[in-house]
mmCIF file of the N, C-alpha and C atoms, coordinates in Angstrom:
data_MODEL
# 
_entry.id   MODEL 
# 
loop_
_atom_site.group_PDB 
_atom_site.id 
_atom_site.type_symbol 
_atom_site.label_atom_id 
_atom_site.label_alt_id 
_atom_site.label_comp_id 
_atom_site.label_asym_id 
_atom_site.label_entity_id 
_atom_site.label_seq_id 
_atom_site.pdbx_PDB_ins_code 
_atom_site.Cartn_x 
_atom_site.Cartn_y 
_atom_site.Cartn_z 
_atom_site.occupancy 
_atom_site.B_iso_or_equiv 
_atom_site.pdbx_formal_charge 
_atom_site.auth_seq_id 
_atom_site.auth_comp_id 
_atom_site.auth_asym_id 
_atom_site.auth_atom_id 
_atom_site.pdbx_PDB_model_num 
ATOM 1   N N  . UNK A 1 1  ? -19.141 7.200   5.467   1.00 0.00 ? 1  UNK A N  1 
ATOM 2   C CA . UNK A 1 1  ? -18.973 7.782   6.785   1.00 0.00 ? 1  UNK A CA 1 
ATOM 3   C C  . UNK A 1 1  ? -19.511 6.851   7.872   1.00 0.00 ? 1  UNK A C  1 
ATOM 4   N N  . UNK A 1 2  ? -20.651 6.114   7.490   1.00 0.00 ? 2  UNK A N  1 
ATOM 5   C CA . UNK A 1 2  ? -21.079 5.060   8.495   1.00 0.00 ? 2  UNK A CA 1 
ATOM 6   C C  . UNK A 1 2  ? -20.198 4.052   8.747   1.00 0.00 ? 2  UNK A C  1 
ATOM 7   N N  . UNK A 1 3  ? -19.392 3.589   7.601   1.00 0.00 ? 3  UNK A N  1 
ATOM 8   C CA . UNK A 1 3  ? -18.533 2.676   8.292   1.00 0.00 ? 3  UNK A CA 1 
ATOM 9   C C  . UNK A 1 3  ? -17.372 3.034   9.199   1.00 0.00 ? 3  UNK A C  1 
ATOM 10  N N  . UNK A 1 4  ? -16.874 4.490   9.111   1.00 0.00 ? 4  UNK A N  1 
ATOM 11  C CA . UNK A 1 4  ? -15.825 5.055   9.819   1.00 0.00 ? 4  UNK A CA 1 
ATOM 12  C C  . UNK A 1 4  ? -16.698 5.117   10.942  1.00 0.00 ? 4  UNK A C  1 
ATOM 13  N N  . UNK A 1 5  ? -17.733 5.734   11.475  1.00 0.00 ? 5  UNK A N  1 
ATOM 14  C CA . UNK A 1 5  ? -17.648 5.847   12.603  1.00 0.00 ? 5  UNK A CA 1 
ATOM 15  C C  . UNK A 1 5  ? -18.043 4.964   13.775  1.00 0.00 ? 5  UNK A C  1 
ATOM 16  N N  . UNK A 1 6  ? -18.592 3.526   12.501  1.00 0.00 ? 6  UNK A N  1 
ATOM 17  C CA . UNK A 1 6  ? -19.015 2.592   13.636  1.00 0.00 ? 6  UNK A CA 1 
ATOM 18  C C  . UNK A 1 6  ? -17.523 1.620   13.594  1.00 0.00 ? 6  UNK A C  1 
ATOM 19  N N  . UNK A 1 7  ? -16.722 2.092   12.802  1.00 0.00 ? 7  UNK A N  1 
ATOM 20  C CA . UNK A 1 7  ? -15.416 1.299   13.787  1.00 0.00 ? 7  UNK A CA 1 
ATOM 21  C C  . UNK A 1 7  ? -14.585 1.953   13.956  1.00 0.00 ? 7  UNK A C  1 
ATOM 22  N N  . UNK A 1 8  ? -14.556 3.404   14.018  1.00 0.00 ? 8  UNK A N  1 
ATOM 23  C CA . UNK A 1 8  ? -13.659 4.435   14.642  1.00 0.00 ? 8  UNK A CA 1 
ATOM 24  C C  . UNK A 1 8  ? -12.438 4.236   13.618  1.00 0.00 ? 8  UNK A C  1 
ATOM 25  N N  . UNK A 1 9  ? -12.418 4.066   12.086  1.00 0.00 ? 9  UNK A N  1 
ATOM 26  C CA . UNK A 1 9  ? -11.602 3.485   11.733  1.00 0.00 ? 9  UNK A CA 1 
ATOM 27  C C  . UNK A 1 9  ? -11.423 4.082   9.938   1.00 0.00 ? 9  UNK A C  1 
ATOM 28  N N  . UNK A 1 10 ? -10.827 4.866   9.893   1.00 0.00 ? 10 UNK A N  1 
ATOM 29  C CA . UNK A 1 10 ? -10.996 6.013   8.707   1.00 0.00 ? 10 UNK A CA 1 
ATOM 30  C C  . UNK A 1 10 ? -10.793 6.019   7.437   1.00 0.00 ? 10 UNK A C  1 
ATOM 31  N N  . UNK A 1 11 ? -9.713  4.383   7.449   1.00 0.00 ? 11 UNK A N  1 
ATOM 32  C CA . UNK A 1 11 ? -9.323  4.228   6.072   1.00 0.00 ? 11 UNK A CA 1 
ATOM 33  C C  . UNK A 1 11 ? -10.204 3.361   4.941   1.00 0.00 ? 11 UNK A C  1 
ATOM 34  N N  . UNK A 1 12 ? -11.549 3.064   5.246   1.00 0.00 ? 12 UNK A N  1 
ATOM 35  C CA . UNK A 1 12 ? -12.604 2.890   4.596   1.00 0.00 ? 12 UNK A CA 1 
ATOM 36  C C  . UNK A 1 12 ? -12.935 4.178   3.573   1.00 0.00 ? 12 UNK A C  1 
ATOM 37  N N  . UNK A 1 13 ? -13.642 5.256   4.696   1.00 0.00 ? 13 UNK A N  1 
ATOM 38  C CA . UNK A 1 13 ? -13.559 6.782   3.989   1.00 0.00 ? 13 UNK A CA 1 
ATOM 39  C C  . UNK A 1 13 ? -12.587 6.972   3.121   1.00 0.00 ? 13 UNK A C  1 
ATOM 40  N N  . UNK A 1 14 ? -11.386 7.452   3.866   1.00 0.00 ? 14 UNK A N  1 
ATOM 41  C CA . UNK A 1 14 ? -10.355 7.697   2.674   1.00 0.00 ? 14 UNK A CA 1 
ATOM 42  C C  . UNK A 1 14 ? -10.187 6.824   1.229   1.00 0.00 ? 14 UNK A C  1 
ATOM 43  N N  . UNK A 1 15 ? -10.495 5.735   1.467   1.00 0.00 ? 15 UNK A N  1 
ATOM 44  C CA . UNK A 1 15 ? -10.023 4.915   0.073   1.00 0.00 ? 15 UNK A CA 1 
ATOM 45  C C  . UNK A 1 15 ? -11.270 5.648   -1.029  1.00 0.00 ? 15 UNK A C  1 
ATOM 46  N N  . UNK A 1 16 ? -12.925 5.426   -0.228  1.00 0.00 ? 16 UNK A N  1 
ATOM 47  C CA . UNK A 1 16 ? -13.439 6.015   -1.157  1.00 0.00 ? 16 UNK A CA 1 
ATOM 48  C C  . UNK A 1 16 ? -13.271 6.826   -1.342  1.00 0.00 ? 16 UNK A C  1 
ATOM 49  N N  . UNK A 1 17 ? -12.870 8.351   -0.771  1.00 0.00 ? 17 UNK A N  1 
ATOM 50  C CA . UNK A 1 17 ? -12.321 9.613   -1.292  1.00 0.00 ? 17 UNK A CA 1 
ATOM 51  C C  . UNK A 1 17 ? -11.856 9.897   -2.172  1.00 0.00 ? 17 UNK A C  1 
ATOM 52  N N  . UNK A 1 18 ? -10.793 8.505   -2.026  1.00 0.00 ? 18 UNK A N  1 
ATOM 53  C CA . UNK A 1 18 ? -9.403  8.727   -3.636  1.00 0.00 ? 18 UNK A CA 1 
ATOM 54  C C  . UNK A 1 18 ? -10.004 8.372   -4.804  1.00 0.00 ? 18 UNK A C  1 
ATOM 55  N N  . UNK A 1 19 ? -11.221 7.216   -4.907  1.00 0.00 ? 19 UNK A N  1 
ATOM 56  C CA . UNK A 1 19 ? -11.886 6.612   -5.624  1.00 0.00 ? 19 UNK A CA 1 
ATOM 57  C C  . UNK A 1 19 ? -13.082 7.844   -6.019  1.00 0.00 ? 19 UNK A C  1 
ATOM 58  N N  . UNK A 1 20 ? -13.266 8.797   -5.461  1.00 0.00 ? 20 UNK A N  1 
ATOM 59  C CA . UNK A 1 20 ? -14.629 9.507   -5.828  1.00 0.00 ? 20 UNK A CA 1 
ATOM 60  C C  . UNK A 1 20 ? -14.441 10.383  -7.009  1.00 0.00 ? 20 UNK A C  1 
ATOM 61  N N  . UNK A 1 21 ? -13.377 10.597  -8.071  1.00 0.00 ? 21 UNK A N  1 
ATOM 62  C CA . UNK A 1 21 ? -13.293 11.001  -9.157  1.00 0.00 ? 21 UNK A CA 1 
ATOM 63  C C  . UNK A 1 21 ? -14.265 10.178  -9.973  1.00 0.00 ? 21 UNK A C  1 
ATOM 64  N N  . UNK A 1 22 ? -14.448 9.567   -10.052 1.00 0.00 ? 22 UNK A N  1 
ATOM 65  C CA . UNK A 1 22 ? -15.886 8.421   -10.482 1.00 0.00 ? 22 UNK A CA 1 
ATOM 66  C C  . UNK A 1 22 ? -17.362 9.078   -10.160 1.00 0.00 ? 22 UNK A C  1 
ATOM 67  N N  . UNK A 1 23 ? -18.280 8.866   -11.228 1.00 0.00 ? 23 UNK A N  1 
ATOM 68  C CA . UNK A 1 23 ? -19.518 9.377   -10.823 1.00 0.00 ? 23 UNK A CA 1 
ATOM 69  C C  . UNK A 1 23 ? -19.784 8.797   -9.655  1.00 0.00 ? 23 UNK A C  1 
ATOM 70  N N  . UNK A 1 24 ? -19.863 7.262   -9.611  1.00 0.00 ? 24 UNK A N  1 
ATOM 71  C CA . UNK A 1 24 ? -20.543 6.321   -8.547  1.00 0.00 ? 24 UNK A CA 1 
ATOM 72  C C  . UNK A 1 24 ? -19.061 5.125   -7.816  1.00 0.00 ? 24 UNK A C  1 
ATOM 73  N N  . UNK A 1 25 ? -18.963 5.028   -6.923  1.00 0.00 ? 25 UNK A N  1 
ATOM 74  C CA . UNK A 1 25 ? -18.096 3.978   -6.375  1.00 0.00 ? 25 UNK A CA 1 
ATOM 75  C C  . UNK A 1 25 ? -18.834 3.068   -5.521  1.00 0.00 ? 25 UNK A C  1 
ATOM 76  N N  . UNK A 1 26 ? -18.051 1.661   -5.766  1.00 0.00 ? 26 UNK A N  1 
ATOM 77  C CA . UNK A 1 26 ? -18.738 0.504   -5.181  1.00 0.00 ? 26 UNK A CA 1 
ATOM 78  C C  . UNK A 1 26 ? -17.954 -0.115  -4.671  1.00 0.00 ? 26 UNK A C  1 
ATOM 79  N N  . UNK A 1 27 ? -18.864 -0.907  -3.345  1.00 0.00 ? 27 UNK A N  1 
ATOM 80  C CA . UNK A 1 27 ? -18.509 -1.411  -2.504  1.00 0.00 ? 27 UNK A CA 1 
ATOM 81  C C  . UNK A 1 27 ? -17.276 -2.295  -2.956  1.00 0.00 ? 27 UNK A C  1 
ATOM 82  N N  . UNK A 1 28 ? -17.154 -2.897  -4.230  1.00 0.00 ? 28 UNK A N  1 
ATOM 83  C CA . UNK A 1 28 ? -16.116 -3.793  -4.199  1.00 0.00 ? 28 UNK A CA 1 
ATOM 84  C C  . UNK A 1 28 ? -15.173 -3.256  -4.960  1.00 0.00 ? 28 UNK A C  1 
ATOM 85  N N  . UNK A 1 29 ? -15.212 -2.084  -5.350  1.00 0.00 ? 29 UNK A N  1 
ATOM 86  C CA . UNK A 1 29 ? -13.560 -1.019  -6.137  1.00 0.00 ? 29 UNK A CA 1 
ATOM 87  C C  . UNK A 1 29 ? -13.288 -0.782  -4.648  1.00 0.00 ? 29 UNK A C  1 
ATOM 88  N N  . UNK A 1 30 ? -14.125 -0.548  -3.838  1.00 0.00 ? 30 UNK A N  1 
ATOM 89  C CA . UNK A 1 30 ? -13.146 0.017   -2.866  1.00 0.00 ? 30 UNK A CA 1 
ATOM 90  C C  . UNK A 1 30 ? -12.265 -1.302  -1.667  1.00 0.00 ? 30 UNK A C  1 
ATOM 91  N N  . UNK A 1 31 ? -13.338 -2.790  -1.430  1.00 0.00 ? 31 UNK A N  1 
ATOM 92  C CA . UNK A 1 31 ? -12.898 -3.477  -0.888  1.00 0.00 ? 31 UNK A CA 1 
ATOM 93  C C  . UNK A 1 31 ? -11.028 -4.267  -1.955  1.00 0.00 ? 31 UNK A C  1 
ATOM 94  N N  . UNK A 1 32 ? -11.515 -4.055  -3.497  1.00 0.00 ? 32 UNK A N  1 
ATOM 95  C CA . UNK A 1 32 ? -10.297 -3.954  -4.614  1.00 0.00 ? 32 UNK A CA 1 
ATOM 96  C C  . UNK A 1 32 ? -9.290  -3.474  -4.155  1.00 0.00 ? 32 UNK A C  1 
ATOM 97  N N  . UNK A 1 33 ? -9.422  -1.491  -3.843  1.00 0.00 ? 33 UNK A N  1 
ATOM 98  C CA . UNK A 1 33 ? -8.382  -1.188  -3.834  1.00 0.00 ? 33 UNK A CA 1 
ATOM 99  C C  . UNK A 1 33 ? -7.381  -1.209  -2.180  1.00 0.00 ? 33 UNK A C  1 
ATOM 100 N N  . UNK A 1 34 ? -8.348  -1.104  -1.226  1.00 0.00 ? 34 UNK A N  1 
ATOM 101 C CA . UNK A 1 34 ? -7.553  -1.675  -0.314  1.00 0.00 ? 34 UNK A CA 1 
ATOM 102 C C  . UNK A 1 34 ? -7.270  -2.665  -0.672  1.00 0.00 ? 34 UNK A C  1 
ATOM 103 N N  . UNK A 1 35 ? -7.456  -4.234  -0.832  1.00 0.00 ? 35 UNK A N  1 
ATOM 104 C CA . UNK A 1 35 ? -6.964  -5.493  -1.503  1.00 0.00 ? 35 UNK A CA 1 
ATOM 105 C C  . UNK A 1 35 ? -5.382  -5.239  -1.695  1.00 0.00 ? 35 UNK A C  1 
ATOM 106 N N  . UNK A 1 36 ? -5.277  -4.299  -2.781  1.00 0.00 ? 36 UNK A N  1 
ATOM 107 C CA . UNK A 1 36 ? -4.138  -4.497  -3.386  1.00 0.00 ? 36 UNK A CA 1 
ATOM 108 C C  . UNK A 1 36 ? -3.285  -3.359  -2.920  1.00 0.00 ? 36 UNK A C  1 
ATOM 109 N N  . UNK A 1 37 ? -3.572  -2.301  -1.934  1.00 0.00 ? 37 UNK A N  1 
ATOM 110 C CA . UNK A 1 37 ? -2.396  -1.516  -1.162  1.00 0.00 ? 37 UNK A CA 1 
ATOM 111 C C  . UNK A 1 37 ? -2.423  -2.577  0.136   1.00 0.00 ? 37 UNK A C  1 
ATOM 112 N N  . UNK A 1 38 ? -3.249  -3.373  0.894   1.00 0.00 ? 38 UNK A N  1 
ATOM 113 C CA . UNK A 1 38 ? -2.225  -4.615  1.453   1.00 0.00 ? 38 UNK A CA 1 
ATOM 114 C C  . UNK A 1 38 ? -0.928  -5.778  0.198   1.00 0.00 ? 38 UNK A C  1 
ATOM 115 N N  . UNK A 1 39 ? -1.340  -6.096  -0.361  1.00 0.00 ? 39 UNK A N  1 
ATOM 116 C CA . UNK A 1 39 ? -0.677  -6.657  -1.351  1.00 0.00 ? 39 UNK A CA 1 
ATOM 117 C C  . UNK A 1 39 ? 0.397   -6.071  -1.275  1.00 0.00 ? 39 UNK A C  1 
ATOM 118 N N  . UNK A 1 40 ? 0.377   -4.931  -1.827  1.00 0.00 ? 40 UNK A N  1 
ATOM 119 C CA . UNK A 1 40 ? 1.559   -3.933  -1.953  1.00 0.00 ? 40 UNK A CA 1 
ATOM 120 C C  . UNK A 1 40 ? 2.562   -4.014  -0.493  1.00 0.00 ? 40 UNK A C  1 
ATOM 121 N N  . UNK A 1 41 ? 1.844   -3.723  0.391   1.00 0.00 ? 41 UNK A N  1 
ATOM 122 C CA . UNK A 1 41 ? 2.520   -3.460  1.716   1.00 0.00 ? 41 UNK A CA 1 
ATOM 123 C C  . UNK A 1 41 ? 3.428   -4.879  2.179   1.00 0.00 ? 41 UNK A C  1 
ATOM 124 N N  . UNK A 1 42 ? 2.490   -5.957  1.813   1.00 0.00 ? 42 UNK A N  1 
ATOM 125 C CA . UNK A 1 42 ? 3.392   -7.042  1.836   1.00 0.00 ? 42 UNK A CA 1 
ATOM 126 C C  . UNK A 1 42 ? 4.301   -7.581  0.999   1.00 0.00 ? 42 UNK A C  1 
ATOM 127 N N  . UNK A 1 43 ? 4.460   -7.220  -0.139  1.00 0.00 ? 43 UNK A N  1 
ATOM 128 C CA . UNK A 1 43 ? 5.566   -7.086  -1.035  1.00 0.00 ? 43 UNK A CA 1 
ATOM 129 C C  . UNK A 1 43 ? 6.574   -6.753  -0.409  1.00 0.00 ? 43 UNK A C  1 
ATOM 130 N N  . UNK A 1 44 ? 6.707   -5.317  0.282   1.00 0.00 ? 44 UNK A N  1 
ATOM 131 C CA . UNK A 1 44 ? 7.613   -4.256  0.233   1.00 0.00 ? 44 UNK A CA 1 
ATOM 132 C C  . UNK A 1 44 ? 8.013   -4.899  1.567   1.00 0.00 ? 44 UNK A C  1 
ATOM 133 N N  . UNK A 1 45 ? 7.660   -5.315  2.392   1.00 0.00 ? 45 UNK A N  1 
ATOM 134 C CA . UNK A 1 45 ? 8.006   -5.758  4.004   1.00 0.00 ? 45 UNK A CA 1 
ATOM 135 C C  . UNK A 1 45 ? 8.668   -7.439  3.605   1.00 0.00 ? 45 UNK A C  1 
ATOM 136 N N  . UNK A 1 46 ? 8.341   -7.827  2.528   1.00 0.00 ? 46 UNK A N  1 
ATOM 137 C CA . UNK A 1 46 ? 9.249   -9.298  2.327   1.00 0.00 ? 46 UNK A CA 1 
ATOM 138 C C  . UNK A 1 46 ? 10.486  -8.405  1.695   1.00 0.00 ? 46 UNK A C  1 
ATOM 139 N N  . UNK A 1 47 ? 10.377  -7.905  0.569   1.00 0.00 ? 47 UNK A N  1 
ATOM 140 C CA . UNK A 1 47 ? 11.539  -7.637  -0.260  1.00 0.00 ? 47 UNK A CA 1 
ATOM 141 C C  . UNK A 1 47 ? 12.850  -6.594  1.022   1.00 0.00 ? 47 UNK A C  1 
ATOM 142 N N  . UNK A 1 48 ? 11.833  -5.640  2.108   1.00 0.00 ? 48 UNK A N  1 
ATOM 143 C CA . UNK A 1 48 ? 12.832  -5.079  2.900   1.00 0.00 ? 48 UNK A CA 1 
ATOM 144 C C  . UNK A 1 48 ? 14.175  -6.201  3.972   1.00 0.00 ? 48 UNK A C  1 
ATOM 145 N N  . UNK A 1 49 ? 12.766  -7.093  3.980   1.00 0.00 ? 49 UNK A N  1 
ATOM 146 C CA . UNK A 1 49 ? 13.337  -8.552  4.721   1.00 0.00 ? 49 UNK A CA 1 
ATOM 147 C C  . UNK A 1 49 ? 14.689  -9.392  4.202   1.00 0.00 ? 49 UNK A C  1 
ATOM 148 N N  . UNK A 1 50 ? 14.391  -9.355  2.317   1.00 0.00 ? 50 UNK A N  1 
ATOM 149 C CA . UNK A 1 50 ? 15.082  -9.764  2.177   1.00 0.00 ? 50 UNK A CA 1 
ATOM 150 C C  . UNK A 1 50 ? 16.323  -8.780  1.996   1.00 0.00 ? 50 UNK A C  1 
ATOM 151 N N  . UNK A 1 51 ? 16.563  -7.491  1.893   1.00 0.00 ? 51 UNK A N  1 
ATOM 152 C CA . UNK A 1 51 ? 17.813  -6.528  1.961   1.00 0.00 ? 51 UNK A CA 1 
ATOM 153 C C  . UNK A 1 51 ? 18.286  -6.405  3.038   1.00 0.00 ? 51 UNK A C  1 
ATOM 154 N N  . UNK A 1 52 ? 17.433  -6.591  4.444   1.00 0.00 ? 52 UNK A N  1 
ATOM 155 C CA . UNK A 1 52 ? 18.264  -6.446  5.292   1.00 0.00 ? 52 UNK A CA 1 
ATOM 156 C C  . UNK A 1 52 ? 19.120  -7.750  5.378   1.00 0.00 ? 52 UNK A C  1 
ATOM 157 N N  . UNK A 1 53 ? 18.551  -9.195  5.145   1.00 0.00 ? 53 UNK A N  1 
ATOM 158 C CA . UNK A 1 53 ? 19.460  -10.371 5.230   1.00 0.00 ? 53 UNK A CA 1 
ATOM 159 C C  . UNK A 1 53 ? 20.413  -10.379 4.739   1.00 0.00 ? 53 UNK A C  1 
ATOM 160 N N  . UNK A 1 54 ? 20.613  -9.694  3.205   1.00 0.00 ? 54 UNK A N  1 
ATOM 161 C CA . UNK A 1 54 ? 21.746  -9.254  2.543   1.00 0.00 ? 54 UNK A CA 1 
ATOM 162 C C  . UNK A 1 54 ? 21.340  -10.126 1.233   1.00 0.00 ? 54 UNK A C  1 
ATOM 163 N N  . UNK A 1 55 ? 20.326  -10.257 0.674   1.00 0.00 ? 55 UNK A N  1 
ATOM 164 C CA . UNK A 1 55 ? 19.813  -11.125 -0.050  1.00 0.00 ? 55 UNK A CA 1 
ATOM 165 C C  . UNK A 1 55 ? 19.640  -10.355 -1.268  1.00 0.00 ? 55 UNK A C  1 
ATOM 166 N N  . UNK A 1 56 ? 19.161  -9.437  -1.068  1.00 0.00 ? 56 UNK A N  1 
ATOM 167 C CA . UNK A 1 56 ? 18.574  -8.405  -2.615  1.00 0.00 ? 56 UNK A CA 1 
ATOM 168 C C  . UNK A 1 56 ? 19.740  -7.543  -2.229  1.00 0.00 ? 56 UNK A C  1 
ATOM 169 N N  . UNK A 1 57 ? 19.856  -6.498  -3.241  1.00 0.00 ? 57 UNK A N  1 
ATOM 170 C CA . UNK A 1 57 ? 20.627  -5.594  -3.013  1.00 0.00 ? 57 UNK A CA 1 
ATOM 171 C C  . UNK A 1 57 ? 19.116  -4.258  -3.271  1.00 0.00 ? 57 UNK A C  1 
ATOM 172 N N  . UNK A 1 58 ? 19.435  -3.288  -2.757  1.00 0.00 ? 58 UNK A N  1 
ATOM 173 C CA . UNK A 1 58 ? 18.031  -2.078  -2.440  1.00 0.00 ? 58 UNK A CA 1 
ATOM 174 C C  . UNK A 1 58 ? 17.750  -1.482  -4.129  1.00 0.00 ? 58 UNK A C  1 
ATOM 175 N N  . UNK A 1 59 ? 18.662  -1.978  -4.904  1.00 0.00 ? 59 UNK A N  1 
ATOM 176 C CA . UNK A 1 59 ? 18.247  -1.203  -6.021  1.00 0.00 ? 59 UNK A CA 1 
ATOM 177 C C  . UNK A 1 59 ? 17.218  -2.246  -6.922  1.00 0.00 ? 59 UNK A C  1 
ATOM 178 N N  . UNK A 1 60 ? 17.781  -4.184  -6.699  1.00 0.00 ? 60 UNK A N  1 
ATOM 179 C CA . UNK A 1 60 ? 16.974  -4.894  -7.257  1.00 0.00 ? 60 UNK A CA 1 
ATOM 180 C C  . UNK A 1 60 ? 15.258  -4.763  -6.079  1.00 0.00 ? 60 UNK A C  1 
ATOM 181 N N  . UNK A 1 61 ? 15.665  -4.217  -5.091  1.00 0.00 ? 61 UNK A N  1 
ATOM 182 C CA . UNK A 1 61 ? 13.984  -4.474  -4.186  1.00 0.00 ? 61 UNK A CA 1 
ATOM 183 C C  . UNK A 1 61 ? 13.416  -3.507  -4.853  1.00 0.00 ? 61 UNK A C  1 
ATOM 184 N N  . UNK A 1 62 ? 14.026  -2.257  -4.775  1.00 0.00 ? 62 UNK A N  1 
ATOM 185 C CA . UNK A 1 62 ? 13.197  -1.574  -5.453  1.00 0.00 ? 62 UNK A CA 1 
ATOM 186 C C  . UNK A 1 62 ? 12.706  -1.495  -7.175  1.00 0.00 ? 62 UNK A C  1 
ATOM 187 N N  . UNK A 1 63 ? 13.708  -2.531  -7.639  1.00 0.00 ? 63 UNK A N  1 
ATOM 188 C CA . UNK A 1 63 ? 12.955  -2.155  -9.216  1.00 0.00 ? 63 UNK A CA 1 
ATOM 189 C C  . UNK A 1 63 ? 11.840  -3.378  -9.129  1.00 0.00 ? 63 UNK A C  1 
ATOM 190 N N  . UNK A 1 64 ? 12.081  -4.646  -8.093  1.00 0.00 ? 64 UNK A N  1 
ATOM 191 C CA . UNK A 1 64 ? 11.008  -5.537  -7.932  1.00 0.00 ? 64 UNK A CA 1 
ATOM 192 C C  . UNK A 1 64 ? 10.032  -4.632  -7.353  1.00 0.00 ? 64 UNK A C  1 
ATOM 193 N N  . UNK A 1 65 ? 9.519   -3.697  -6.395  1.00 0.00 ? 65 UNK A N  1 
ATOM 194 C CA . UNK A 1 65 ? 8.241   -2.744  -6.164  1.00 0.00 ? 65 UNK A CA 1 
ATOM 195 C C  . UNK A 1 65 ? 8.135   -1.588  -7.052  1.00 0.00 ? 65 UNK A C  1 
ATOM 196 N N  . UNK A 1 66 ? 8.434   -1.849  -8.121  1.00 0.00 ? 66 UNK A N  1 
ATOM 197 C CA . UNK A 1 66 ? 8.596   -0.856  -9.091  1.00 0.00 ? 66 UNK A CA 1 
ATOM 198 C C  . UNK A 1 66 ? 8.175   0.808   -8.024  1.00 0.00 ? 66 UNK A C  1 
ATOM 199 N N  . UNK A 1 67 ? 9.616   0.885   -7.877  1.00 0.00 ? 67 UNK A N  1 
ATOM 200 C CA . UNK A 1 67 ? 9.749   2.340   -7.244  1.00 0.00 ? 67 UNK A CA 1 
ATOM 201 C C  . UNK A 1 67 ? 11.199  2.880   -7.545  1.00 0.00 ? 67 UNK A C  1 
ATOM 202 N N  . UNK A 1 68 ? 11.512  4.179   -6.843  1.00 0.00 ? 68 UNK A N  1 
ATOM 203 C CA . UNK A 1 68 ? 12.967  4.549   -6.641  1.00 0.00 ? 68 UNK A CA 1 
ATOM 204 C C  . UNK A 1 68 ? 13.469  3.907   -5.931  1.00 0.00 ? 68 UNK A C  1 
ATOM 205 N N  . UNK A 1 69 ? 14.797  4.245   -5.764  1.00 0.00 ? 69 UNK A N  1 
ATOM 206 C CA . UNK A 1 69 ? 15.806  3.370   -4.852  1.00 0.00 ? 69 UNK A CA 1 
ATOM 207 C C  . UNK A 1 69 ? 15.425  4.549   -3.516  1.00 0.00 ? 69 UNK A C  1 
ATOM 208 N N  . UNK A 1 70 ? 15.347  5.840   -3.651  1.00 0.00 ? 70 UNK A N  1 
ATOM 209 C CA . UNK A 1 70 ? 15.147  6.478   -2.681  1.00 0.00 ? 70 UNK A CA 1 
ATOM 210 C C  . UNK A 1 70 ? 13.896  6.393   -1.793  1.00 0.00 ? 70 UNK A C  1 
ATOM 211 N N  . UNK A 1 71 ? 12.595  5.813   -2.704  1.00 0.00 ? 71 UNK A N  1 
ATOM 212 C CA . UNK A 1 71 ? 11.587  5.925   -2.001  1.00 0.00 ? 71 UNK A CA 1 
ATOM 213 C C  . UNK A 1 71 ? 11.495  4.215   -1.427  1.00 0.00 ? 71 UNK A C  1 
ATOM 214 N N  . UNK A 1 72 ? 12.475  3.197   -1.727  1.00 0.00 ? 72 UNK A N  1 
ATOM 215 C CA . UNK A 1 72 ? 12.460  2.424   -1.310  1.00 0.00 ? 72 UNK A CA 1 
ATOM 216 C C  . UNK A 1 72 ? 13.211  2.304   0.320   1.00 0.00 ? 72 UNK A C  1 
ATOM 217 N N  . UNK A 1 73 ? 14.056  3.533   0.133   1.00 0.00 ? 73 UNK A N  1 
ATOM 218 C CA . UNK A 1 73 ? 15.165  3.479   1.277   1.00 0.00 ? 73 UNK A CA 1 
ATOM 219 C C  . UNK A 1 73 ? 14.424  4.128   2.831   1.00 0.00 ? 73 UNK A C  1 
ATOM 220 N N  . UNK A 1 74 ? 13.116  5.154   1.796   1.00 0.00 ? 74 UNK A N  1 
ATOM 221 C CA . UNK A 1 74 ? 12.563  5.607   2.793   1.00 0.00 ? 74 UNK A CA 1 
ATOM 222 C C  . UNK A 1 74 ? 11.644  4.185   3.784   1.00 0.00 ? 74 UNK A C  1 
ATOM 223 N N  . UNK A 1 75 ? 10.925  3.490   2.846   1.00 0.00 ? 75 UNK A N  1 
ATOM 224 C CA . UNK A 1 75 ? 10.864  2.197   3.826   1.00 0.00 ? 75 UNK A CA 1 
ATOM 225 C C  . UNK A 1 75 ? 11.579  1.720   4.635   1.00 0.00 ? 75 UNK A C  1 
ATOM 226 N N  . UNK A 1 76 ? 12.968  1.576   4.325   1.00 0.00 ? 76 UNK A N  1 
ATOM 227 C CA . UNK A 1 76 ? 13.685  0.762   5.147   1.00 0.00 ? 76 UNK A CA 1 
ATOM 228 C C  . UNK A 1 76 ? 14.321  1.221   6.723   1.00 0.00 ? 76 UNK A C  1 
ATOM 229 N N  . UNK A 1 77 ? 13.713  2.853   6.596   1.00 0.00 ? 77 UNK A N  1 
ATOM 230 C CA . UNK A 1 77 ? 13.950  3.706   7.441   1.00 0.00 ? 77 UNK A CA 1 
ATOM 231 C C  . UNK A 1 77 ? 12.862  3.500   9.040   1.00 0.00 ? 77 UNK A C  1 
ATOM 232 N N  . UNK A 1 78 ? 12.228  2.590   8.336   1.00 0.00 ? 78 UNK A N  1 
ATOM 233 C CA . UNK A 1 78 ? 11.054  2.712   9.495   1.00 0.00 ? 78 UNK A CA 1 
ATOM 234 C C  . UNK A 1 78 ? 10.705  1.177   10.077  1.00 0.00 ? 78 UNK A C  1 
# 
């Protein structure tokens, strides 16, 4: 909570939240798992890049972000 409110900035909290099924969570599972939902996010913003160029087709982007084709489409929506 101290780090949310000294940077007004919430998704510190939340990550540990998701992480608190764990007796104890640490500073670096949680700096981990943000780590790798940026990772993720930049995956999905190259591979959208490359469908809109006409490069992938939406069913290979999405089996490269191992997802649906639908929840991939919902990305491309935004």
């Amino acid at each position: 909570m101290l780090m949310s409110a000294m940077t007004k900035d919430d998704r510190f909290e939340e990550t540990i939240n998701e992480l608190s099924r764990k007796e104890s969570v640490t500073m670096c599972e949680v700096l981990d798992k943000v780590e790798a939902r940026g990772r993720k996010e930049g995956v999905i913003s190259v591979l959208i890049s490359l469908v809109k160029d006409g490069i992938l087709s939406i069913s290979e982007a999405a089996k490269r972000a191992d997802m649906s084709e639908e929840s991939f489409k919902e990305y491309l929506k935004s």
